[in-house]
C-alpha positions in Angstrom: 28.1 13.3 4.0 29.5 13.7 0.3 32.1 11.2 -0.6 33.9 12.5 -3.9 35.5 10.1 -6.4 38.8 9.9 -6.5 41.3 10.6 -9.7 40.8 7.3 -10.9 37.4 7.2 -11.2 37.0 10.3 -12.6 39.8 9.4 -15.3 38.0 5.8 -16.0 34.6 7.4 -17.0 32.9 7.3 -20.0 32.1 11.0 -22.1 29.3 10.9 -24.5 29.8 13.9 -26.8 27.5 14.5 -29.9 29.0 16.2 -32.7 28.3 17.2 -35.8 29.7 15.3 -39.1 32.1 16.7 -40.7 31.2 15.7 -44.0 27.6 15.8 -44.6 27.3 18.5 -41.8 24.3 16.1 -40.2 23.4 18.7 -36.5 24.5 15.9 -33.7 25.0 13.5 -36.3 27.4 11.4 -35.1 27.3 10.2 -30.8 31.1 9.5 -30.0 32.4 7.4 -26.8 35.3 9.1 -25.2 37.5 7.7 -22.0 40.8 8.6 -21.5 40.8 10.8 -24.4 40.2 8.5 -26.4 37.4 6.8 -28.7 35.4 3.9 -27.5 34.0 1.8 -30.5 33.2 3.2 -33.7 31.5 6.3 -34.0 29.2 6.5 -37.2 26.7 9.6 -39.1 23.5 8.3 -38.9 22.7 10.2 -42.2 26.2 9.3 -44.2 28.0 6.5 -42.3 31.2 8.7 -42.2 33.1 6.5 -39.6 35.3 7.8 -36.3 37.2 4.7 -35.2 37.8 3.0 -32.0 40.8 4.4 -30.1 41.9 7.8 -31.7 42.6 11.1 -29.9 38.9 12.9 -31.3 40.0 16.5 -32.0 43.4 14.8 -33.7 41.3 12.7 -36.1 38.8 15.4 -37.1 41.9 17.3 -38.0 43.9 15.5 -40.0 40.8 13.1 -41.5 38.7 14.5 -42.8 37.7 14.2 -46.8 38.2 17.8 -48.6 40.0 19.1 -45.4 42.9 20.7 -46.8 45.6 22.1 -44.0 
């Protein structure tokens, strides 16, 4: 028998997502924490040291931070 998480658990894991950096443009550069929609712990390019910080909303940061991004 399968027993299936429930809404909680589901909502209290942890997402690794590997993106690239938006500034040097380093393929999987940067390995971010999510839970919650949110950041867990700083996120930093291994190749530039551009920084993602601890509890922001990802796509929201990338948006609105990043240098030479105009909107």
């Amino acid at each position: 028998m399968i027993a299936f998480a429930d809404c909680q658990d589901v909502r209290k894991m942890t997402v690794i997502r590997e993106i690239d950096c938006p500034v040097c443009g380093a393929r999987d550069g940067i390995e971010v924490f999510e839970r919650e929609n949110q950041t867990v712990g700083d996120s930093v390019c291994d190749k530039c040291g551009y920084t993602i910080p601890e509890g922001v909303v990802l796509d929201l940061f990338l948006e609105d931070n990043v240098p030479g991004r105009t909107k």
